[in-house]
N, C-alpha and C positions, 0 to 999 in steps of 0.2 A: 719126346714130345714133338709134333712134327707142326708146319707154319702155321695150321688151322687153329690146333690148340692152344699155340703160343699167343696168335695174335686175342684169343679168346682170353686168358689168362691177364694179359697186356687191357683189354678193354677192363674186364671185373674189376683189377684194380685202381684202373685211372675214376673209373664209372662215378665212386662215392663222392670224390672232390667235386667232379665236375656235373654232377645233382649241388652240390653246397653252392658252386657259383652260381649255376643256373637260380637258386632259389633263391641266392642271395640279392640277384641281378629282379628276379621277379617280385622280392618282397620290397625292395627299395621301389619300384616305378608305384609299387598299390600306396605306399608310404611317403611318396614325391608330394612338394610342399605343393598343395594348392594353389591360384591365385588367389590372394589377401581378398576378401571379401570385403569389398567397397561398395557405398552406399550406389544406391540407382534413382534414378528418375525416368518416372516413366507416362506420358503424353499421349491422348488417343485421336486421332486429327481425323478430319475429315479426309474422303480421298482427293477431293481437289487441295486442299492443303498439304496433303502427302507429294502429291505427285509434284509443286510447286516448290518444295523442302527439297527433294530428290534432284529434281535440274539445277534447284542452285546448289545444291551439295557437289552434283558434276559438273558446272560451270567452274566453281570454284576449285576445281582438281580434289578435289578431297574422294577417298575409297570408298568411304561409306555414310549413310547420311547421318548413322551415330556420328564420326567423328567431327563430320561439319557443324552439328546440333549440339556437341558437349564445346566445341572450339568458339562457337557463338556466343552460345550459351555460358560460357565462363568471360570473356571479353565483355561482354555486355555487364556483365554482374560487376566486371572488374571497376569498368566504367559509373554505375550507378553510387558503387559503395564509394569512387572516389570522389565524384561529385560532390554528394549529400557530404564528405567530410572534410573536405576545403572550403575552408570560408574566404570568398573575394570580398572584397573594397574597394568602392571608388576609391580615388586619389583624394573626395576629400574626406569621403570617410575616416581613407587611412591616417590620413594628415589628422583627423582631431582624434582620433584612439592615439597615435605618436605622443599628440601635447596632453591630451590625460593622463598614459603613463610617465611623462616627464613632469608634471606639477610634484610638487610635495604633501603627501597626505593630509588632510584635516584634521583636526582632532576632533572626535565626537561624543563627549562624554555619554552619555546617556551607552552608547554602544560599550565603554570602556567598561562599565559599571554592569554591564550585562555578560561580558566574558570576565568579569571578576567574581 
């Protein structure tokens, strides 16, 4: 058998393995996990709103005006829902909720006679 045929015998049998990797290499990228499919939000602005969204997107160093617009846009939200769920009090507010819950309950029959 002289180099020509050897090296040809040498590929035939390496050939079948290395079709397995190849296809195993190519069925893993078609099979590669997607990005998670997360909700979107999506806004139709005007172009002077756009273009006003854009400079402060690049003012503020940010790449792209999505991430400025979702980084806002959840800060603010963050801010709103905290708001709405802290309850302030004056001082003297707070001062007479203290001595209401420090009194000792009344007794109410009419109420007693109603969870009984």
């Amino acid at each position: 058998m002289n180099a020509t045929n050897a090296n040809k015998a040498k590929r035939a049998q390496t050939a079948p393995s290395a079709r397995k990797s190849a296809k195993k290499v190519l069925d893993s990228a078609s099979t590669k996990q997607k990005p998670e499919n997360r909700p979107r939000v999506t806004a139709r602005l005007s172009a002077e709103d756009h273009e006003l969204v854009e400079r402060a997107a690049m003012i503020k160093g940010f790449s792209t005006v999505n991430s400025f617009v979702v980084s806002n846009m959840v800060e603010l939200s963050k801010a709103i829902v905290e708001r709405e769920e802290r309850i302030q009090l004056s001082q003297r507010d707070a001062e007479l909720l203290i001595d209401a819950l420090d009194r000792p309950a009344r007794d109410l029959p009419k109420l007693r006679r109603l969870l009984n």
